[in-house]
N, C-alpha and C positions, 0 to 999 in steps of 0.2 A: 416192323418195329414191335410188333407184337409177339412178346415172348410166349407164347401158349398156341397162340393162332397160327395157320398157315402148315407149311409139312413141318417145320421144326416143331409148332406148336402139337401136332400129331406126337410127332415123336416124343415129345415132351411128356404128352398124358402117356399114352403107353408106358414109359421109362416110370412114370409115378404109379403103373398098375402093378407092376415088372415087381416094386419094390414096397406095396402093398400100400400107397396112400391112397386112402379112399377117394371116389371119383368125388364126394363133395367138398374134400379139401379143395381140392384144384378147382372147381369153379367156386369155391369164398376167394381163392387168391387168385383167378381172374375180372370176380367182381373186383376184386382190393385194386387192382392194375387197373383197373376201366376207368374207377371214383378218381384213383390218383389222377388217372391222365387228363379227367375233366377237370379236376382244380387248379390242374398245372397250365390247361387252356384258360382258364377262368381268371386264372392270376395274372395271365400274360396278357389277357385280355384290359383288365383292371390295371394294369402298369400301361399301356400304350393309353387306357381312357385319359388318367391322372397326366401324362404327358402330353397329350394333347391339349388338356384343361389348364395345365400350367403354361404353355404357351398361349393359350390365347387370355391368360393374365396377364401374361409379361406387354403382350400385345394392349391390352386394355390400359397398364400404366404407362405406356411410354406415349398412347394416345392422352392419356388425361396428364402427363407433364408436356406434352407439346401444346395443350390447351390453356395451362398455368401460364404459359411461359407466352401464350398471343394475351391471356390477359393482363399479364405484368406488363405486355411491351405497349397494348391499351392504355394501361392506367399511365405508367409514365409517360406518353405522346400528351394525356391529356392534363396530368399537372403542368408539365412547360411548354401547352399549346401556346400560351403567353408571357413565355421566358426569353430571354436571350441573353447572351452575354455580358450586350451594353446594359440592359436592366440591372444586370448585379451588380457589376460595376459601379453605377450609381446607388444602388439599396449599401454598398458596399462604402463606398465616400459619405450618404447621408448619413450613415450610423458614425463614424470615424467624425464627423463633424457634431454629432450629438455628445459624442465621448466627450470630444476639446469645451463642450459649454457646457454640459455637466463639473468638470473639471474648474473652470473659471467659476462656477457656482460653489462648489467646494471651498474653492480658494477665498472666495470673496468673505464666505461663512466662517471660516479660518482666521482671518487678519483680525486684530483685537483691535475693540470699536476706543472712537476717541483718537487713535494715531495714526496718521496721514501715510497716507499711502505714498508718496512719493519722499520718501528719506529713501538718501543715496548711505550706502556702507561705505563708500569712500570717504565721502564727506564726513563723517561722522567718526571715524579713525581719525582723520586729519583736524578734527577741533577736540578730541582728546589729547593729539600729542600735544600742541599749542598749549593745553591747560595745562600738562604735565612741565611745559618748559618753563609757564609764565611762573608757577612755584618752587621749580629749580631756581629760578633769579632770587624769587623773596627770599628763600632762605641764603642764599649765598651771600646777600646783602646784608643779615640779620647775624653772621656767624659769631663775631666777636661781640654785640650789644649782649646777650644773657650772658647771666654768671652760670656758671658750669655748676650744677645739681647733678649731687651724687644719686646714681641711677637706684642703689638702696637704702633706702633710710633706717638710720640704726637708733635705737630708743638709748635717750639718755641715762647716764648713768648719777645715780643721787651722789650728790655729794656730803650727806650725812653719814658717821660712821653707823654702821649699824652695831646691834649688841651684841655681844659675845653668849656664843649659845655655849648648851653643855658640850664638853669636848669626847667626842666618842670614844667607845672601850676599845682597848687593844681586846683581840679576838686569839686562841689560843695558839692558831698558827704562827702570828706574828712575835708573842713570846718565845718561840721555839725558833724564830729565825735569829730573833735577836742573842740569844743564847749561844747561837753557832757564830755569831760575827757577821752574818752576812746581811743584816738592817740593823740602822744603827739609830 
């Protein structure tokens, strides 16, 4: 692999004596190929560390999320160590029954003090009609007893004459109509 070394390598220097490169170029640019080839092992070196190191992360998180994941399953085993079903059930019904007498509480706070709780709406439509018919009768009974009053009342009128005021001017239009025949 070594381009300088070996019989090519031979050849190599000769061919650069051949054409007059001094023998210490060739070994600067042997050192220069030596340096390269050890940073090139050095790097490949440091890529295989880094990938090795990167998996054994990936190995370290998948370890500490399978360890989240026994403490999660921990912690819920031990909120409804004393749970079940029928418990909610019930927690579920007693709230639903606190709702309904909250409610009745509300209501009761609602209904305006002084008036009895037990007026039916039917009943109470049904003795308004009653009222409404018993004063349909009365009047019906009343129709002809009043004398018929006129709905507007009109202000009398005096029966004194009044005086005769000054009689207004004719205005100059009116002269000019009268002049044409057409007010007479």
């Amino acid at each position: 692999m070594h381009v300088w070394g070996g019989p090519r390598g031979e050849a190599g220097a000769s061919a650069c004596r051949v054409h007059g490169v001094a023998g210490s170029a060739v070994q600067q640019a042997l050192r220069r190929k030596e340096r390269l080839e050890q940073q090139l092992a050095q790097t490949g070196e440091t890529l295989f560390t880094l990938e090795f190191q990167r998996e054994a992360v990936e190995n370290a998180i998948s370890a500490e999320v399978l360890r989240t994941m026994e403490l999660a399953v921990h912690g819920m085993r031990k909120a409804y160590q004393h749970m079940d079903i029928d418990k909610v059930d019930e927690q579920l019904a007693d709230i639903t029954e606190q709702q309904e007498v909250a409610q009745q509480i509300s209501d009761a706070i609602s209904w305006p003090v002084g008036f009895g709780g037990d007026v039916d709406e039917d009943e109470l439509s049904e003795e308004l009609k009653e009222l409404e018919q018993e004063e349909l009768a009365q009047e019906l009974l009343h129709v002809g007893d009043k004398e018929e009053e006129s709905p507007v009342k009109v202000a009398r009128v005096p029966s004194t004459q009044l005086p005769a005021g000054p009689t207004p001017k004719a205005d100059e239009g009116d002269e000019a109509l009268k002049q044409l025949g057409w007010v007479s």
